[in-house]
C-alpha positions in Angstrom: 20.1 -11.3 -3.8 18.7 -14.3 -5.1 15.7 -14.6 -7.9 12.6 -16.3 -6.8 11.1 -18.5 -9.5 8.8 -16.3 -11.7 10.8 -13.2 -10.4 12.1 -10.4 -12.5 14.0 -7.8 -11.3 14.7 -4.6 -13.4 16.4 -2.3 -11.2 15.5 -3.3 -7.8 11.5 -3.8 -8.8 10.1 -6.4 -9.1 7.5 -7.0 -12.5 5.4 -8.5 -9.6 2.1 -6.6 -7.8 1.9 -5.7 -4.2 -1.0 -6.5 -2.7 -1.8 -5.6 1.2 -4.8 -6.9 3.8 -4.9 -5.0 6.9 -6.9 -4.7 9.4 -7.8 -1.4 11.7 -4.9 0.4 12.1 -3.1 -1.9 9.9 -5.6 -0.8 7.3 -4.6 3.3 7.8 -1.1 2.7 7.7 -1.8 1.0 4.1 -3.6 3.5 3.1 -2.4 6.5 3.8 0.8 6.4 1.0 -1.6 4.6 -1.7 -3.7 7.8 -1.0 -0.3 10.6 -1.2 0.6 8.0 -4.3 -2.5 8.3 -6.1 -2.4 12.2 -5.5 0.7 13.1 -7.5 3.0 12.7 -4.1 6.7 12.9 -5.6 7.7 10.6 -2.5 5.9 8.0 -3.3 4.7 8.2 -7.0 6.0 4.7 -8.5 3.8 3.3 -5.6 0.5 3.4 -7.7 2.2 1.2 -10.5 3.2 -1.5 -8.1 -0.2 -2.0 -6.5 -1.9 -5.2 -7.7 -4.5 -5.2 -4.8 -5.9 -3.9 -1.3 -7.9 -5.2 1.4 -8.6 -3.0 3.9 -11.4 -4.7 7.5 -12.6 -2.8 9.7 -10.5 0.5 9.0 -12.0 3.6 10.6 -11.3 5.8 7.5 -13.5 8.8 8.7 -11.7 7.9 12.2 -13.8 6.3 15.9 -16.6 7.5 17.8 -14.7 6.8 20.9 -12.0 9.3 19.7 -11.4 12.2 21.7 -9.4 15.1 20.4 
């Protein structure tokens, strides 16, 4: 694999943060493993480390009015 400029890998990492925009769905789907990673979640723990930044529009986090269970 080749090394970006700036790039460090220690194995299979990189030193770099993740950061994520989503929008609506989008924005669940980022969400929901920060949320398990941020709980103690042994799946996906190192997650919370990685995580430089978030930007979540117009995500329904308490779910839609036009939802019908």
């Amino acid at each position: 694999m080749r090394r970006g400029k700036g790039t460090s890998w220690t194995g299979g990492v990189s030193d770099r943060p993740f950061m994520s925009i989503g929008h609506s769905f989008g924005g669940l789907v980022i969400e929901q493993p920060a949320v398990k990673a941020n709980s103690g979640s042994s799946m996906y723990g190192d997650l919370v480390k990685l995580i430089g930044g978030v930007v979540l529009l117009g995500t329904p986090h308490r779910g839609s009015r036009t939802q019908k269970w």
